[in-house]
N, CA, C and O atoms as a printed pandas DataFrame, in Angstrom:
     atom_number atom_name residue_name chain_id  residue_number  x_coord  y_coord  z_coord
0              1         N          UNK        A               1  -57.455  -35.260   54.697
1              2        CA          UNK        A               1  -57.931  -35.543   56.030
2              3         C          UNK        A               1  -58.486  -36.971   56.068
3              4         O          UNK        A               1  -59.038  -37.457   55.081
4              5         N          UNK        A               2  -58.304  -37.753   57.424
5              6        CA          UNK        A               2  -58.868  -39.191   57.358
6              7         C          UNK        A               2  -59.841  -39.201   58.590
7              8         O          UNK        A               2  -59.579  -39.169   59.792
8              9         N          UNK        A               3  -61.146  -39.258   57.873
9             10        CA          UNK        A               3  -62.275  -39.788   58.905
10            11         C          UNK        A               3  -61.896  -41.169   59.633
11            12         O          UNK        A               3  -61.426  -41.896   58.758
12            13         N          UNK        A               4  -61.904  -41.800   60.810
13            14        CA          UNK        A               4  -61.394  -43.182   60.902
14            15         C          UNK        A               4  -63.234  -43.413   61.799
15            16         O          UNK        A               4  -63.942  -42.853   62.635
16            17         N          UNK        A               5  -63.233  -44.204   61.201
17            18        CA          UNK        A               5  -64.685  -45.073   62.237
18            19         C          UNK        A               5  -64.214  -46.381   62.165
19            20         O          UNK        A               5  -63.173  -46.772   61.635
20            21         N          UNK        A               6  -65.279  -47.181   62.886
21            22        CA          UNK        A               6  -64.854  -48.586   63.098
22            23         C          UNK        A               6  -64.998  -49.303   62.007
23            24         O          UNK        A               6  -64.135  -50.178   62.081
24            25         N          UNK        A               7  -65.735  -49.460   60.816
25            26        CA          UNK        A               7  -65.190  -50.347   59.622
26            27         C          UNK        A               7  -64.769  -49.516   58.636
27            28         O          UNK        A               7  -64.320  -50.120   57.662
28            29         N          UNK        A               8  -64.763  -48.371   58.563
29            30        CA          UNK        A               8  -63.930  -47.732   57.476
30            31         C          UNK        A               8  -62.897  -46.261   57.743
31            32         O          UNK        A               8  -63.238  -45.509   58.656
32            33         N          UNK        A               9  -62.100  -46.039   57.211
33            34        CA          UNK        A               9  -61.228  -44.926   57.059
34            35         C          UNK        A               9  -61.817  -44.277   55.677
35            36         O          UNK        A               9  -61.960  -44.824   54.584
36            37         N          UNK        A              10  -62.140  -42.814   56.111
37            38        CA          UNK        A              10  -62.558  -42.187   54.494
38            39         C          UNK        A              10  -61.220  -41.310   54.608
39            40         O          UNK        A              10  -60.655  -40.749   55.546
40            41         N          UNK        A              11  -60.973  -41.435   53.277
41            42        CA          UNK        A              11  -59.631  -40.076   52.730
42            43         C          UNK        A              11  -60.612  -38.720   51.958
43            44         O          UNK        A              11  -61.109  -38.755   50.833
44            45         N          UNK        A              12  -60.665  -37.893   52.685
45            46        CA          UNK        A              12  -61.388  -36.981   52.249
46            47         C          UNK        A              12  -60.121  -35.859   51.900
47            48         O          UNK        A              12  -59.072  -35.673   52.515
48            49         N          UNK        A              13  -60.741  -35.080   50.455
49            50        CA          UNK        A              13  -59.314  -33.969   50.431
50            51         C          UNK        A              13  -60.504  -32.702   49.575
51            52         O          UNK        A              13  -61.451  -32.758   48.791
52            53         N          UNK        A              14  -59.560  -31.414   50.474
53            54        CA          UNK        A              14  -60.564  -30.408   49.860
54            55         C          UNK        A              14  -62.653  -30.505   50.400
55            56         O          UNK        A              14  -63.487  -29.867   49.757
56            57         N          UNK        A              15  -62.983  -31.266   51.433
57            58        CA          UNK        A              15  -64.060  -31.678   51.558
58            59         C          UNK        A              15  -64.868  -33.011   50.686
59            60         O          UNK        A              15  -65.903  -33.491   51.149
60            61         N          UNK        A              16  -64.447  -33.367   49.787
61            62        CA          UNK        A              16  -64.900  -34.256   48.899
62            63         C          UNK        A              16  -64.356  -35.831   49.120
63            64         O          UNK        A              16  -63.157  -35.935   48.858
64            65         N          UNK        A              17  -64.872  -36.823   49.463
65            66        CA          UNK        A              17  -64.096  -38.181   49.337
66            67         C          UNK        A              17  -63.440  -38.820   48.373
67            68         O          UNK        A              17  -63.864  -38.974   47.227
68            69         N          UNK        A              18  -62.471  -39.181   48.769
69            70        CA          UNK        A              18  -61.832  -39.115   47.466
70            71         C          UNK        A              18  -61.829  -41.165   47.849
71            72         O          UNK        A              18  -62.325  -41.763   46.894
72            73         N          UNK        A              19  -61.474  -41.901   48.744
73            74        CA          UNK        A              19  -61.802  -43.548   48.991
74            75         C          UNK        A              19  -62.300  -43.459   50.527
75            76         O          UNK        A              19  -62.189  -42.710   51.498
76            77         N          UNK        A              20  -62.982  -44.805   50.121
77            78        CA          UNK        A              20  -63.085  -45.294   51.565
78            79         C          UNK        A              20  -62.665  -46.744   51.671
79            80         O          UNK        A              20  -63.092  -47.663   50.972
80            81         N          UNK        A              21  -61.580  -46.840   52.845
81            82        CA          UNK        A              21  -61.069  -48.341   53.054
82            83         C          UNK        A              21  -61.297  -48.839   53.987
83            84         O          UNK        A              21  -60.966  -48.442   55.104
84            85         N          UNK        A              22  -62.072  -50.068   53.661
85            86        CA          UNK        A              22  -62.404  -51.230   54.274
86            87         C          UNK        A              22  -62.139  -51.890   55.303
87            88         O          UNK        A              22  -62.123  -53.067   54.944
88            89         N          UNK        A              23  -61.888  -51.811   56.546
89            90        CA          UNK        A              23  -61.246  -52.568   57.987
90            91         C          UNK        A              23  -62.030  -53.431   58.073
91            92         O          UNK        A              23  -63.257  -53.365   58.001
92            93         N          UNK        A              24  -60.958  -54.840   58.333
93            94        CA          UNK        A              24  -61.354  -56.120   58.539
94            95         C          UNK        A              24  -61.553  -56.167   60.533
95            96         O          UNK        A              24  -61.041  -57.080   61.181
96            97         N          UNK        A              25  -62.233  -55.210   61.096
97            98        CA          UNK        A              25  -62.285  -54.897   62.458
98            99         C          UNK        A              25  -63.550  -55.458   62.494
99           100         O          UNK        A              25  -63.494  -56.538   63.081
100          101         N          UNK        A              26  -64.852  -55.141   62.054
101          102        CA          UNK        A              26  -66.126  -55.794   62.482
102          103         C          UNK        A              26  -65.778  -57.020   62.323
103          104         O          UNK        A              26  -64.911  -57.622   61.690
104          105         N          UNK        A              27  -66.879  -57.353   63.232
105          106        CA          UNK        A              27  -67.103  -59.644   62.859
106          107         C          UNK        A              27  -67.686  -59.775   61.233
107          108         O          UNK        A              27  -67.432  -60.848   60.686
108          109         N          UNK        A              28  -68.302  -58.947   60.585
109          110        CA          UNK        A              28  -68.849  -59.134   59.186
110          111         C          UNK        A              28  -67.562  -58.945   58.496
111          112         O          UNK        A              28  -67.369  -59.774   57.606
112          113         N          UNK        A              29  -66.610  -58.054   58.676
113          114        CA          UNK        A              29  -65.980  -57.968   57.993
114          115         C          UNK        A              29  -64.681  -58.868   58.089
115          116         O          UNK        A              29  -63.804  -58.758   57.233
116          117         N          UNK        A              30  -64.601  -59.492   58.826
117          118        CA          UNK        A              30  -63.669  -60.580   59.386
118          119         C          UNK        A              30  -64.077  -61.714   58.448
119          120         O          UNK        A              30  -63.478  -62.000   57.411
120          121         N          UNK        A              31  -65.105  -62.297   58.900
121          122        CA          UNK        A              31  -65.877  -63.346   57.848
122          123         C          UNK        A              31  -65.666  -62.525   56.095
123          124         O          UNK        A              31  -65.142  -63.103   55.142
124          125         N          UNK        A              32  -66.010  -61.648   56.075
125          126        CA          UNK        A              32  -66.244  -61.273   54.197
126          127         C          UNK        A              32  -65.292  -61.333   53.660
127          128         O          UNK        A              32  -65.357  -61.515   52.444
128          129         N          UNK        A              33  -63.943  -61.207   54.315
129          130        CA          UNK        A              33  -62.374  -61.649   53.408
130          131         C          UNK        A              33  -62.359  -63.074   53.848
131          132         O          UNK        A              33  -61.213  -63.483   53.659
132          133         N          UNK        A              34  -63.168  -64.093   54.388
133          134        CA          UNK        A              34  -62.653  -64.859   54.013
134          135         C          UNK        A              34  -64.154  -65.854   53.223
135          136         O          UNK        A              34  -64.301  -67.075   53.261
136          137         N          UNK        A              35  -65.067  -64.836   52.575
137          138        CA          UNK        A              35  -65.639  -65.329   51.659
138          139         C          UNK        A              35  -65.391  -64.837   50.295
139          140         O          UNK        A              35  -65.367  -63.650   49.970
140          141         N          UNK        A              36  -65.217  -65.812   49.555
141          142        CA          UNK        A              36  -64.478  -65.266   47.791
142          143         C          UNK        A              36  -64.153  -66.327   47.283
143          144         O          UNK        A              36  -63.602  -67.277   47.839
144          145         N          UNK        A              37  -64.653  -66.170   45.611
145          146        CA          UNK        A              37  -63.798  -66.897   44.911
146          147         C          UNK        A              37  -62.809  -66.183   43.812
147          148         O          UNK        A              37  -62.972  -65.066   43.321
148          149         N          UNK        A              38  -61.529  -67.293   43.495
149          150        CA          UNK        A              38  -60.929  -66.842   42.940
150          151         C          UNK        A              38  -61.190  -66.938   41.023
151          152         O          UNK        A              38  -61.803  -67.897   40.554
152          153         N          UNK        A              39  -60.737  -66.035   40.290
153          154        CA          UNK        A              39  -61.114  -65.598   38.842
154          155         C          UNK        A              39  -59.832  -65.422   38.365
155          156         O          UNK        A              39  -58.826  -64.974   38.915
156          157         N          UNK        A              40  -60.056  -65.906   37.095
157          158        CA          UNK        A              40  -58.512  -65.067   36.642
158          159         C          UNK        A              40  -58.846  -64.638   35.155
159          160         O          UNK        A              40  -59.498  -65.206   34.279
160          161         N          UNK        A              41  -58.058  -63.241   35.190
161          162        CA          UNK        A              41  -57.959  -62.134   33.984
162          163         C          UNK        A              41  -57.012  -62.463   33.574
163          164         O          UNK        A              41  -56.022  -62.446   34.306
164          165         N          UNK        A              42  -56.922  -62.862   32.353
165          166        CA          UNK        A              42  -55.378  -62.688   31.817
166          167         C          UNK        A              42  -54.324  -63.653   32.315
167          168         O          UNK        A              42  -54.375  -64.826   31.946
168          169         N          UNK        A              43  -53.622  -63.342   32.918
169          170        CA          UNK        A              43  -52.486  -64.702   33.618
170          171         C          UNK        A              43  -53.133  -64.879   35.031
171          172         O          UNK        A              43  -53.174  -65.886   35.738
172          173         N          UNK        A              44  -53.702  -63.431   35.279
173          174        CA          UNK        A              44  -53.572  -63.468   36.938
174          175         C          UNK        A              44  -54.807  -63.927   37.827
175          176         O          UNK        A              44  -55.992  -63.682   37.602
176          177         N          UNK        A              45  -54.285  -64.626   38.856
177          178        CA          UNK        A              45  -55.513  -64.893   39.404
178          179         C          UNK        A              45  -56.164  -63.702   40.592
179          180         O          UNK        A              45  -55.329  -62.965   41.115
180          181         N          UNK        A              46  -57.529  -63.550   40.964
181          182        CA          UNK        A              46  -58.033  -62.361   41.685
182          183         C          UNK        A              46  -58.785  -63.423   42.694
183          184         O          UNK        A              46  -59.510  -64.384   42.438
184          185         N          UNK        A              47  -58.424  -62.987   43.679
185          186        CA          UNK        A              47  -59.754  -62.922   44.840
186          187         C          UNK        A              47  -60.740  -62.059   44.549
187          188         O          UNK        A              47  -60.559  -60.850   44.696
188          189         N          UNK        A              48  -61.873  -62.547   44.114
189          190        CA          UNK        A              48  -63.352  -61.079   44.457
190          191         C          UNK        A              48  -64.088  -62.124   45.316
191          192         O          UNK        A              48  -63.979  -63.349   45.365
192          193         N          UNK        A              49  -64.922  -61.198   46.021
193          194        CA          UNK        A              49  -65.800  -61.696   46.813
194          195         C          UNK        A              49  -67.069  -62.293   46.587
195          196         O          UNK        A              49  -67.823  -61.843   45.725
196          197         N          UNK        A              50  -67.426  -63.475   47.438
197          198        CA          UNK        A              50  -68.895  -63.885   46.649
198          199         C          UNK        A              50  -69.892  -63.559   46.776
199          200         O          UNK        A              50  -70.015  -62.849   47.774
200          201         N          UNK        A              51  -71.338  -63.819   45.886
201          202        CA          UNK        A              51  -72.143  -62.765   45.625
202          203         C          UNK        A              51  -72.817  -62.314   47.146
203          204         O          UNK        A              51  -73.184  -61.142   47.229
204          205         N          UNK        A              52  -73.022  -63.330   48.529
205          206        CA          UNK        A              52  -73.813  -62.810   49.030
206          207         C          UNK        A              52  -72.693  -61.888   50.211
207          208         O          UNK        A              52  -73.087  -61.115   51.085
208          209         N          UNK        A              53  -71.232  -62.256   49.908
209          210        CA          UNK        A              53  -70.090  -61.215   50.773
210          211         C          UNK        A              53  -70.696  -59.729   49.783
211          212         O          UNK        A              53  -71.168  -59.051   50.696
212          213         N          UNK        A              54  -70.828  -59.251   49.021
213          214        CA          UNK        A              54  -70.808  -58.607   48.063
214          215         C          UNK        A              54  -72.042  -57.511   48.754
215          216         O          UNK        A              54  -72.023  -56.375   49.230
216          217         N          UNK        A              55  -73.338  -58.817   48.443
217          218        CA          UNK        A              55  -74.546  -57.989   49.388
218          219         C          UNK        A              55  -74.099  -57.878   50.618
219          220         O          UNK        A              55  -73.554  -56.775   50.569
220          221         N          UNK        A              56  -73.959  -58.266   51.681
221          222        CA          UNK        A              56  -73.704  -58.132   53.138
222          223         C          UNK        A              56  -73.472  -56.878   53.109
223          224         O          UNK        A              56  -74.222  -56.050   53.627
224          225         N          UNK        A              57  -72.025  -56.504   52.282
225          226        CA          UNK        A              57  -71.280  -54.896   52.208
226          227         C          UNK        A              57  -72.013  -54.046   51.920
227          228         O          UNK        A              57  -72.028  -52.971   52.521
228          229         N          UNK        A              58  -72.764  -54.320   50.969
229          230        CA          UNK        A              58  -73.733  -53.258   50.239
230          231         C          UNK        A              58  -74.745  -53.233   51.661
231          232         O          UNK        A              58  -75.134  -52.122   52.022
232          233         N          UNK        A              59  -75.087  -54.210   52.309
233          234        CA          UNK        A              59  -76.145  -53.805   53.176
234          235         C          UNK        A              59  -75.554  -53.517   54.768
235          236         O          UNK        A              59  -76.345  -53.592   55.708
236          237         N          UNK        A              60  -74.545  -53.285   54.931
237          238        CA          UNK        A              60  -74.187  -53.019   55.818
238          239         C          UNK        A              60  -73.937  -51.217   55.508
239          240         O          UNK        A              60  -74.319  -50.265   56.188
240          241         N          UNK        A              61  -73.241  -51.236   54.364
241          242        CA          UNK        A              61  -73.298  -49.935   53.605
242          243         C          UNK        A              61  -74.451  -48.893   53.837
243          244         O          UNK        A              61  -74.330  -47.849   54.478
244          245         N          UNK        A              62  -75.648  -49.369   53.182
245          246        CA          UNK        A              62  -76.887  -48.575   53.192
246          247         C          UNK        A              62  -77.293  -48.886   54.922
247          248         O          UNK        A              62  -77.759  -47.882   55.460
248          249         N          UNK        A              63  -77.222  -49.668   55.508
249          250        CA          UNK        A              63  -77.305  -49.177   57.013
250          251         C          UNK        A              63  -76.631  -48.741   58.000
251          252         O          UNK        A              63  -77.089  -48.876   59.135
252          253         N          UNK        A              64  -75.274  -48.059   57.765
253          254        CA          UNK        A              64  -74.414  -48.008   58.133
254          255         C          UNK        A              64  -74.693  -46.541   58.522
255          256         O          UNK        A              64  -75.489  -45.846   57.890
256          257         N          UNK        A              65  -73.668  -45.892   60.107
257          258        CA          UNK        A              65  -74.071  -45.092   60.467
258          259         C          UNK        A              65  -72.976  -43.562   59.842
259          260         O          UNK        A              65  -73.141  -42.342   59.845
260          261         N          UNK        A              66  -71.974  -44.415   59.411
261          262        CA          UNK        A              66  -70.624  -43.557   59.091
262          263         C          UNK        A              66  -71.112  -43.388   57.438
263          264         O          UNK        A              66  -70.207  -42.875   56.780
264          265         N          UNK        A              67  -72.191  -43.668   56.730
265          266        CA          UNK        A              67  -72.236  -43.600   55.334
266          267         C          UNK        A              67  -72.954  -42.479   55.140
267          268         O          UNK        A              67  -73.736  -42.228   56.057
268          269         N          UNK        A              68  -72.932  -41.416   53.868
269          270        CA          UNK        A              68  -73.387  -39.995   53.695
270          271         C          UNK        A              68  -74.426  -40.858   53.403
271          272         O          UNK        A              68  -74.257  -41.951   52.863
272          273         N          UNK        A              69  -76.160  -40.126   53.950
273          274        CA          UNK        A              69  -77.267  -40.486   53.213
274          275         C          UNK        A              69  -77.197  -40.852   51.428
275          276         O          UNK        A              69  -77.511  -41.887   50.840
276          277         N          UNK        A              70  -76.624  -39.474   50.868
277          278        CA          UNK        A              70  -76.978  -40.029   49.303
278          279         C          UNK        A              70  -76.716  -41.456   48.975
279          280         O          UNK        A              70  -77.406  -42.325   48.443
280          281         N          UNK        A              71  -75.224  -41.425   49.566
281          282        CA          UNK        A              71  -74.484  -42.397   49.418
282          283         C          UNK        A              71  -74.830  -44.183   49.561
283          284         O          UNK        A              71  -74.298  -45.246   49.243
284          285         N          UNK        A              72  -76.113  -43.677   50.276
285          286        CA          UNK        A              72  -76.601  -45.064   50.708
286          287         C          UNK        A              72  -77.854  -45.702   49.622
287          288         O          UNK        A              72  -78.070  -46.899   49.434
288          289         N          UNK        A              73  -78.650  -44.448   48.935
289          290        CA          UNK        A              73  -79.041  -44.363   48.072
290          291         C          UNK        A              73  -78.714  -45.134   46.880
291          292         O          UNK        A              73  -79.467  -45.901   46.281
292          293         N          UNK        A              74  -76.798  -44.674   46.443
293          294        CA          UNK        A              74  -76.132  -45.503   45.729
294          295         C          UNK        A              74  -76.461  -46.999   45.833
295          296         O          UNK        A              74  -76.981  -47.733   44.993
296          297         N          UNK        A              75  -75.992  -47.290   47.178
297          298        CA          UNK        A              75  -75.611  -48.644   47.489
298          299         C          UNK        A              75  -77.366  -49.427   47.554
299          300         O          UNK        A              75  -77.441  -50.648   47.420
300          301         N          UNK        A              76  -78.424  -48.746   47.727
301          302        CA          UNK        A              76  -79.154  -49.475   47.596
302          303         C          UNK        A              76  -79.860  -49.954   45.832
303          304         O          UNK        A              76  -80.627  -50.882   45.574
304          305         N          UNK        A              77  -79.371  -49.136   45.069
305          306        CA          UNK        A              77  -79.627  -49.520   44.029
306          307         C          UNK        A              77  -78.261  -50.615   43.657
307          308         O          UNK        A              77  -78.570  -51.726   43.225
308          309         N          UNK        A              78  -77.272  -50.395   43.772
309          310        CA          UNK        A              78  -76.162  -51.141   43.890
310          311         C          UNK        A              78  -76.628  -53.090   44.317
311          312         O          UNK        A              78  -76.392  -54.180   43.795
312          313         N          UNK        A              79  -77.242  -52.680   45.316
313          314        CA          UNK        A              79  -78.001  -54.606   46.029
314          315         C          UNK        A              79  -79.083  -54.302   45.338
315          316         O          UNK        A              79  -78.968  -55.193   44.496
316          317         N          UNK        A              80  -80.089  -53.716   45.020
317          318        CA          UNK        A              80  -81.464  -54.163   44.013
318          319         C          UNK        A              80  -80.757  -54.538   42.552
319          320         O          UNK        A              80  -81.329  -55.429   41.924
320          321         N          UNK        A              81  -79.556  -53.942   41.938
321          322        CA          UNK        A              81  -79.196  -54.582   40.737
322          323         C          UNK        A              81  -78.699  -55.750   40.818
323          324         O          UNK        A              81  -78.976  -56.599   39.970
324          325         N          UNK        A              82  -77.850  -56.012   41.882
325          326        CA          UNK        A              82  -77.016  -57.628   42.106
326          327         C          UNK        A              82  -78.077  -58.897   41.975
327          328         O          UNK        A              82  -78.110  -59.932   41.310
328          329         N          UNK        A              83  -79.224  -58.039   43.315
329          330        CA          UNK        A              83  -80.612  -59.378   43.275
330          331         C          UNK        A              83  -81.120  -59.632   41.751
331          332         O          UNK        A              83  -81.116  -60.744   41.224
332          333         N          UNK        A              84  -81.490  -58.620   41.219
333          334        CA          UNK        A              84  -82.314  -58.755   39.706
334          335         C          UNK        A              84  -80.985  -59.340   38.730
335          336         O          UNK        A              84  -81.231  -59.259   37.527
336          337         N          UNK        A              85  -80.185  -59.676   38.933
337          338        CA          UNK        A              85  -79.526  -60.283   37.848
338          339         C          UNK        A              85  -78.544  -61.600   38.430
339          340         O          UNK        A              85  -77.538  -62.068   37.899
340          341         N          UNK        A              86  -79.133  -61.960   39.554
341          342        CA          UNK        A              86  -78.460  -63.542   40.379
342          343         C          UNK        A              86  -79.879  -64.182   41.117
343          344         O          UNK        A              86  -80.554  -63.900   42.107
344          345         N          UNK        A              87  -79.918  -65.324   39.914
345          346        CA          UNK        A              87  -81.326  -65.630   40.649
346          347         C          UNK        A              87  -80.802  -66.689   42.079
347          348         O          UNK        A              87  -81.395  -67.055   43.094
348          349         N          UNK        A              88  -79.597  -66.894   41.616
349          350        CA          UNK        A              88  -79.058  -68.048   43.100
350          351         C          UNK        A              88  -78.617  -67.391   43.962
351          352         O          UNK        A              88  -77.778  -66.590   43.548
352          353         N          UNK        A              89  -78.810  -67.356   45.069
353          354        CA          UNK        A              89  -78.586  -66.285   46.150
354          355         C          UNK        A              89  -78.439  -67.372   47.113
355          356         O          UNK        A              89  -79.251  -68.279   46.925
356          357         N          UNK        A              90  -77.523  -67.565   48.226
357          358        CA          UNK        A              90  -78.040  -68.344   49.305
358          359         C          UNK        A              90  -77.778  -68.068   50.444
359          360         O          UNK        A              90  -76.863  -68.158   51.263
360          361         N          UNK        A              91  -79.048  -67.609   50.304
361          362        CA          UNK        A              91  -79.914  -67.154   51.520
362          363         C          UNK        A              91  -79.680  -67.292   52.825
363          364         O          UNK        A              91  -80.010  -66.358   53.557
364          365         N          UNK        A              92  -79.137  -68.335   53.329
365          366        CA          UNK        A              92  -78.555  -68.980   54.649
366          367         C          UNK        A              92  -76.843  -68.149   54.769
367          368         O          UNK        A              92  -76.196  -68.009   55.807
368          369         N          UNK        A              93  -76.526  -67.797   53.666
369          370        CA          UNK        A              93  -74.626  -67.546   53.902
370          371         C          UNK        A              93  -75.524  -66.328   54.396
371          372         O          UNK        A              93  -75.302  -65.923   55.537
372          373         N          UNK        A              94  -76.714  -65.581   53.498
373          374        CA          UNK        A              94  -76.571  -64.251   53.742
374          375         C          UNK        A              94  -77.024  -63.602   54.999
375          376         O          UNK        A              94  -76.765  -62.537   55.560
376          377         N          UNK        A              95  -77.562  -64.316   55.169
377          378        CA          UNK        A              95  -78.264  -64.506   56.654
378          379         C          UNK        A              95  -77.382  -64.354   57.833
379          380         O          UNK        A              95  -77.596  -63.781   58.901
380          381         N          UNK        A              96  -76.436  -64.936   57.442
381          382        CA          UNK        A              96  -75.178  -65.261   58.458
382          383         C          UNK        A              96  -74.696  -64.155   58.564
383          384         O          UNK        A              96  -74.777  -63.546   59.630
384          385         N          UNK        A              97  -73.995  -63.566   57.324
385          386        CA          UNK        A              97  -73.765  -62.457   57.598
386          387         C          UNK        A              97  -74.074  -60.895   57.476
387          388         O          UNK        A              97  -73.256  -59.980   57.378
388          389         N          UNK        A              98  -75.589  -60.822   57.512
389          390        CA          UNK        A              98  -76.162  -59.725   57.907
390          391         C          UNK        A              98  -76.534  -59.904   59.386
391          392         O          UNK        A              98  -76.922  -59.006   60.133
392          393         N          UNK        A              99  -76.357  -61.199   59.698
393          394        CA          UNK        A              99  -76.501  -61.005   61.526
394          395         C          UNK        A              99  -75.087  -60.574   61.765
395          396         O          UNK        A              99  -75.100  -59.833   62.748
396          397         N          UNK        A             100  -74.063  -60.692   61.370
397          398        CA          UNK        A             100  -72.926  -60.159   61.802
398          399         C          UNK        A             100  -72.500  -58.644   62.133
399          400         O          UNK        A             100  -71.795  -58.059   62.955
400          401         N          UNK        A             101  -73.455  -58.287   60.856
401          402        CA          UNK        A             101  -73.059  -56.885   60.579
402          403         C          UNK        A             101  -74.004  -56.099   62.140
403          404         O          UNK        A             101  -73.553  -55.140   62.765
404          405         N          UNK        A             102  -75.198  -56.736   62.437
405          406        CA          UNK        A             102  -75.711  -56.239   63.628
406          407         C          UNK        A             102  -77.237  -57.327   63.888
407          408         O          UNK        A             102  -77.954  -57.968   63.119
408          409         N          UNK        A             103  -77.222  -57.107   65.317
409          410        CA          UNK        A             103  -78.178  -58.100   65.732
410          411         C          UNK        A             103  -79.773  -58.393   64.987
411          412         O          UNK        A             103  -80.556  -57.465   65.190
412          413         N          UNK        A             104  -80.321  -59.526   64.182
413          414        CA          UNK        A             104  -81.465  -59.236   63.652
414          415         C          UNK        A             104  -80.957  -58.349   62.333
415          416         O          UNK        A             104  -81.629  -57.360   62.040
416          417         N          UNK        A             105  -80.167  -58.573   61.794
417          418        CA          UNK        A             105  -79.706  -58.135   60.049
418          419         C          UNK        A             105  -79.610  -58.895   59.402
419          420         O          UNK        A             105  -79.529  -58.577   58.215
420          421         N          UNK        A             106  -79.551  -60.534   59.804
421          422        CA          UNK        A             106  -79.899  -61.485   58.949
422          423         C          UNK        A             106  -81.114  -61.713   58.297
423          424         O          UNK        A             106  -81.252  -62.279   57.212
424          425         N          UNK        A             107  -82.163  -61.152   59.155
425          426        CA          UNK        A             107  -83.524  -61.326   58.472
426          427         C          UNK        A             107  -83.585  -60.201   57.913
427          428         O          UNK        A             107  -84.427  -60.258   57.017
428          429         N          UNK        A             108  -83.130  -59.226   57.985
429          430        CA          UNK        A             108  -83.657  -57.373   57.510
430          431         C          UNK        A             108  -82.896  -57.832   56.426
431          432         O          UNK        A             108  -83.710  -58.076   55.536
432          433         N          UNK        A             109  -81.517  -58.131   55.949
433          434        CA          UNK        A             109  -81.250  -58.492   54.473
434          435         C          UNK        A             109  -81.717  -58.891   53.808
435          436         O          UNK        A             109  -81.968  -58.326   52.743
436          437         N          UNK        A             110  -82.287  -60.789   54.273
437          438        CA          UNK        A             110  -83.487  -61.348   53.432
438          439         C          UNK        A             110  -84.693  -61.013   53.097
439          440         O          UNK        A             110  -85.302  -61.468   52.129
440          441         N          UNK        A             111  -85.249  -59.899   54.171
441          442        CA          UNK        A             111  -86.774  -59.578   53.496
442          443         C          UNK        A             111  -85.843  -58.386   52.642
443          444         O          UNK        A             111  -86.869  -57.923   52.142
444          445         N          UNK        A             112  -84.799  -57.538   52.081
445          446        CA          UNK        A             112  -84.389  -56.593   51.006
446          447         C          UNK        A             112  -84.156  -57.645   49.778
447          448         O          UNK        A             112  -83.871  -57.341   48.620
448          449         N          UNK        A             113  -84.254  -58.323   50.053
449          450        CA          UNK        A             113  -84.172  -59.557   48.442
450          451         C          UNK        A             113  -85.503  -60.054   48.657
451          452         O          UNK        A             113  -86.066  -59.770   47.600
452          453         N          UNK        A             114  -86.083  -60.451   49.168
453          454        CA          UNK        A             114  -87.724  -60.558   48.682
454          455         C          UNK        A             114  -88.499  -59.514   48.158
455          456         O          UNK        A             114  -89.318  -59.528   47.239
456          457         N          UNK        A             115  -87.921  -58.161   49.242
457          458        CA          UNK        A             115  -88.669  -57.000   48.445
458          459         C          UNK        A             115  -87.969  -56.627   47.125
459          460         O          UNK        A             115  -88.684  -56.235   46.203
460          461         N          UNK        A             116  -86.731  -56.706   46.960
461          462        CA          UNK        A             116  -86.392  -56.800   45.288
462          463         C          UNK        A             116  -86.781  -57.179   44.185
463          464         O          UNK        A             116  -86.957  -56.532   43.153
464          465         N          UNK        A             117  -86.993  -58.803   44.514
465          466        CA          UNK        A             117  -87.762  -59.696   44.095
466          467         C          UNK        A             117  -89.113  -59.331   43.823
467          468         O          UNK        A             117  -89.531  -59.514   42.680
468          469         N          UNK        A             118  -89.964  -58.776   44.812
469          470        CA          UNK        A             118  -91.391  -58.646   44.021
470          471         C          UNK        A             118  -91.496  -57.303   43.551
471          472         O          UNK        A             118  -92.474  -56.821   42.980
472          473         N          UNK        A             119  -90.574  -56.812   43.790
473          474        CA          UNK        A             119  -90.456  -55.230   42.750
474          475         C          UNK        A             119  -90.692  -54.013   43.879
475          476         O          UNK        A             119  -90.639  -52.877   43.408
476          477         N          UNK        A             120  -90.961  -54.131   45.395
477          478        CA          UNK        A             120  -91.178  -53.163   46.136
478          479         C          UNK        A             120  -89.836  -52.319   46.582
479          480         O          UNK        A             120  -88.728  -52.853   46.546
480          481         N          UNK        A             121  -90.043  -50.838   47.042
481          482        CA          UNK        A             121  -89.135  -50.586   46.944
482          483         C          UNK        A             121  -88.418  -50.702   48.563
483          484         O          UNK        A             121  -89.041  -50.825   49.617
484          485         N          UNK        A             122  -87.010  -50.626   48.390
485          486        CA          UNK        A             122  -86.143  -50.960   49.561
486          487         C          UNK        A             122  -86.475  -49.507   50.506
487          488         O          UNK        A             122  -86.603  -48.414   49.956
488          489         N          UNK        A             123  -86.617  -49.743   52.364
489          490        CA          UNK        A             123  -87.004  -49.150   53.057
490          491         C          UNK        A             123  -85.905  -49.426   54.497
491          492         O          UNK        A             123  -85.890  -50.284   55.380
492          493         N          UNK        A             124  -85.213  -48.455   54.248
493          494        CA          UNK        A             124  -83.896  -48.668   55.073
494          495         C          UNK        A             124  -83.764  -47.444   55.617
495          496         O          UNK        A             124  -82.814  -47.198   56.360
């Protein structure tokens, strides 16, 4: 069965999720494919996304209305591990696009990396 909402399609089978894929339909998500750098494994080169496209998702994720509670749980430990191990963050991309994701989410992202930062816990 396919849940469809506006940034994601879940493939659920038997009740259980089995993926959820990504639609480049929001304005955040429009901008986040075209933030990335490219890496290469082996011969090949990869697009991954950069660190603060990375958070945006994760925080659009944990505020997101189509995401199972636990699930958001995940994703917020998911952005408290990214912050504690990238001390360069910049702050202004992320800004940008947590206002994308919804009005006044540019600042609600940045105070979730300050509160990372001084060790409090995330309140979403």
């Amino acid at each position: 069965m396919v849940e469809k909402h506006l940034d994601v399609w879940r493939l659920n089978l038997e009740g259980k999720t089995l993926i959820d894929l990504m639609l480049n339909r929001s304005p955040l998500y429009k901008r986040v494919f075209t933030e990335f750098v490219e890496i290469r494994v082996g011969r090949r080169k990869m697009k991954v996304p950069k660190l603060e496209a990375a958070l945006a998702m994760k925080f659009a994720a944990m505020t997101g209305h189509y995401r199972k509670e636990v699930k958001s749980y995940y994703d917020a430990g998911d952005f408290a591990g990214m912050v504690k191990k990238n001390k360069n963050i910049d702050l202004d991309l992320l800004r940008q696009l947590g206002e994308l994701n919804y009005s006044g989410g540019g600042d609600e992202v940045v105070k979730y990396i300050d509160d990372v930062r001084a060790g409090r816990r995330l309140e979403y």
